[in-house]
N, C-alpha and C positions, 0 to 999 in steps of 0.2 A: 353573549360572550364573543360574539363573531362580529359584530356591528362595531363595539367597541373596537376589535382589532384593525378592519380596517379602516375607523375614522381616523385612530393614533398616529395610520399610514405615512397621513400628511405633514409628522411632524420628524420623521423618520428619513437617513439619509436615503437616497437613490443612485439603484446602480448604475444608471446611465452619467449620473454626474460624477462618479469617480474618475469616467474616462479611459476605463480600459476597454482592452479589444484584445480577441482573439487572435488574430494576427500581430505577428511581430514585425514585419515587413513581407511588401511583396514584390519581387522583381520579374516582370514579365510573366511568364505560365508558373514561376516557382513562390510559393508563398512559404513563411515557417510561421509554424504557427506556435504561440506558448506550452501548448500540450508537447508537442515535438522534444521543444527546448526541455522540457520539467524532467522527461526521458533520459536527454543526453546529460545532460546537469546531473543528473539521480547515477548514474554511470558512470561519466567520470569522474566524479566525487566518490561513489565510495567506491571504484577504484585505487585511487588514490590511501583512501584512508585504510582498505582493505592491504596494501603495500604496509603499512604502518605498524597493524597489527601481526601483518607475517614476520617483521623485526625482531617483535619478542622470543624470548627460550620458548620451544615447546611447541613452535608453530606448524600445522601437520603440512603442511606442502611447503615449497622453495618459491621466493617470489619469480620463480621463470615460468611457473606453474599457473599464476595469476592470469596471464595474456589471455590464455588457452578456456581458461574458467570464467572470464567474464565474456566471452565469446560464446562458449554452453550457456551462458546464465541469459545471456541478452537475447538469446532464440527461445529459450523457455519462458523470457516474461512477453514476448509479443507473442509466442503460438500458443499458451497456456493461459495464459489473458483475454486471447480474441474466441478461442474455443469453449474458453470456461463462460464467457460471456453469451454465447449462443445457446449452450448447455442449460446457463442459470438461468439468464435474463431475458432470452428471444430465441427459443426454439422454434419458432414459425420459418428462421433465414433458413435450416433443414432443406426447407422447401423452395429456396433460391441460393443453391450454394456460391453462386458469384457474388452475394452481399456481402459473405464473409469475407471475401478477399478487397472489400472498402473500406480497408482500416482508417481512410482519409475522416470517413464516415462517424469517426468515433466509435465508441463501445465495447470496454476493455475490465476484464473482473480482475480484482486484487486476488481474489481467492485461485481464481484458474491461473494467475500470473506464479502463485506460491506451487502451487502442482506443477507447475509445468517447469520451475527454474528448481525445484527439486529431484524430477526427473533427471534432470541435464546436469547437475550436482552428481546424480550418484552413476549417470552415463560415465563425468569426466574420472570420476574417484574412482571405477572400474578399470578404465583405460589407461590410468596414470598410475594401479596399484596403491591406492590410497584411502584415509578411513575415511566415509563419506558422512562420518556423522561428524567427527570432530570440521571437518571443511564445510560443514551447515551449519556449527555454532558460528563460523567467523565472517559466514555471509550474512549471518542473521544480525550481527553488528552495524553493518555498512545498507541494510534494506530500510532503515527508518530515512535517510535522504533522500530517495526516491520518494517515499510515501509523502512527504513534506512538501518536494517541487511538486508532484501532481495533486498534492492537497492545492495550493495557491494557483495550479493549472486551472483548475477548475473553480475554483472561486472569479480569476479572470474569465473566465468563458460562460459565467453569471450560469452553471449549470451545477447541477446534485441539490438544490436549495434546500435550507430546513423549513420547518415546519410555522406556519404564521403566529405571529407572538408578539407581544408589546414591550417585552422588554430594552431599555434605552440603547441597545447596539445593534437592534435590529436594521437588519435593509429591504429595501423595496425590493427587488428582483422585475427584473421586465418579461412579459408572457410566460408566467405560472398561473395564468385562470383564463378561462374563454375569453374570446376577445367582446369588449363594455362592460365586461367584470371589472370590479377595483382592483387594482393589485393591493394583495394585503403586503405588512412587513412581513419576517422572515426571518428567524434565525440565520446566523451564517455559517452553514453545520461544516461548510467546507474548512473556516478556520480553525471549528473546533475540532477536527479530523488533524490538519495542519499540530493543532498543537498538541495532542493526543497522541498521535498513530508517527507523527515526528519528531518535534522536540521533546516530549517527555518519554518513549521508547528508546530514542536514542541516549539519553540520560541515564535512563536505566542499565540499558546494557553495558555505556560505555562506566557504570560504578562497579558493575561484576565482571567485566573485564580489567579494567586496571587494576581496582583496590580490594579482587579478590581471588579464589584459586579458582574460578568457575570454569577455566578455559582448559583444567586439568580434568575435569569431570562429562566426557561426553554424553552431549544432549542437554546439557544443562542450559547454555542460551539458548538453544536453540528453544527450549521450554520454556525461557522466559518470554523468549521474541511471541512464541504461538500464543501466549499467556496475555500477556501484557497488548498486544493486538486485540486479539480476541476483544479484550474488554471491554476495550477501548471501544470499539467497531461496534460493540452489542452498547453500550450506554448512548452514544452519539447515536444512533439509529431511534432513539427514541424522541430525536430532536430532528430528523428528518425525512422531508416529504416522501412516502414510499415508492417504489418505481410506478412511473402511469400505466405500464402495460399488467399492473397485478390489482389497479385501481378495482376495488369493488369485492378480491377477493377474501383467501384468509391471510394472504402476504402482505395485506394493508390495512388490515380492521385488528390483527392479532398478534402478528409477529411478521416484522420483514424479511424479504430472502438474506437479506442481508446479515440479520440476527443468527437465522438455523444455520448459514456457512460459518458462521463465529462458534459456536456449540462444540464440534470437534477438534475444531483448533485449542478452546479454550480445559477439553478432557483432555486431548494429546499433548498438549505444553501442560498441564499440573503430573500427567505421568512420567514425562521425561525429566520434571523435575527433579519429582520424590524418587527417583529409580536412578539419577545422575550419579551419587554416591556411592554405588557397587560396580558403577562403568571406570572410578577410577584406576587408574595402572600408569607404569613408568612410561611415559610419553616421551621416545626421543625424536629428538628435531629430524627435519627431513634434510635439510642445511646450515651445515655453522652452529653453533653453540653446544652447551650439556643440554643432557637431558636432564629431564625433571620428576622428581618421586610424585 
């Protein structure tokens, strides 16, 4: 089975020949790097679209309330990201706490990004007097753009690879095996994350948002978003190489870490689903328009 796969290698594109690079330019000591950009793109975009959806009847905060919240939200995806990433993925940095502070370094969990900009959700919904569930259904709207730029971040930075296969879309990947190993092909799990965890989440949410009353039922995106992630995150993990630092364990012979963080997300979005329907009540606006039965 494995011989096969890396003989097919040869006839398989390579990532070196597409010609990306992790750098987007560099001037002098400052470099930006596409991971950077995916961040700031994922921000002000659904910024932007998160303005859009506060337009509608019934939207639980005023867009003056927006600035202040994407400001909460943007500390809880890098300290809830790089902590949750120590946490899950490299508990050893414990033991050198100045690695943490190398975000240059890479090393960043989606899951510790979701805790940690939930947090800063319900800090800001505390401080501003506001329902923090219904203000987590309409970030949960604008969170699949981010997931999308840092899916395609990291397909450029030829990292997260899936798992070696012969199927025709496959790519080479360069140093995924000791070195005078072949490199096999490689799923490209990064795009199916991209279109997974981005364009088909975004899809979905933005159907129960416009063309239905989901936005009147608190927790109910936010159900979907945990939901439709989850699953997303749990089937693509079957298609990708599991982390090297659990090489050998039962996080890569049986289930990845990656899978068991998907597990509660995937109970706690089908609970807040089936439960949205008794959270309904007269929702009035924070600013401008009726309210809504």
């Amino acid at each position: 089975m494995i011989l096969p796969i890396f003989a097919a290698a040869a006839s398989h594109i390579r990532f070196e020949d597409l010609g990306l690079h992790p750098d987007v330019f560099s001037i002098g000591f400052f470099t930006l790097r596409w991971y950077s950009l995916a961040y700031i793109a994922g921000i002000v975009i659904g910024w932007w679209y998160l303005l859009k959806l506060l337009d509608q009847p019934g939207a639980p905060m005023a867009r003056r309330h927006a600035d202040d919240l994407v400001f909460y939200a943007t500390l809880g995806i890098i300290l809830g990201g790089r902590i949750g990433y120590v946490l899950f993925y490299a508990p050893d940095m414990l033991l050198h706490p100045l690695r943490i502070l190398r975000l240059w370094d890479g090393g960043m969990s989606f899951h510790g990004g979701v805790i940690g900009t939930s947090l800063a959700i319900i800090l800001f919904a505390r401080r501003n007097g506001l329902n923090w569930l219904r203000i987590h259904d309409y970030v949960a709207c604008v969170v699949p753009f981010g997931l999308f730029f840092g899916r395609l971040a990291n397909f450029v930075n030829g990292e997260l690879w899936g798992k070696p296969t012969d199927v025709p879309w496959a790519i080479v990947f360069s140093r995924t095996v000791p070195a005078g190993v072949p490199e096999p092909a490689r799923h490209p799990s990064q795009l199916y994350e991209a279109g997974l965890e981005g364009v088909a989440l975004f899809a979905l949410l933005f159907f129960f948002f416009w063309r239905t009353n989901a936005r009147y039922q608190p927790g109910k995106l936010t159900g979907l978003f945990l939901l439709g992630y989850g699953t997303a995150r749990f089937v693509v993990e079957f298609f990708r190489e599991p982390d090297s630092q659990f090489a050998g364990t039962f996080f890569a012979t049986t289930i990845h870490m990656g899978q068991v963080l998907c597990l509660p997300m995937i109970a706690g979005g089908l609970y807040l689903i089936l439960t949205a329907p008794g959270r309904r009540q007269r929702v009035e606006p924070i600013a401008g328009g009726q309210s809504v039965a």
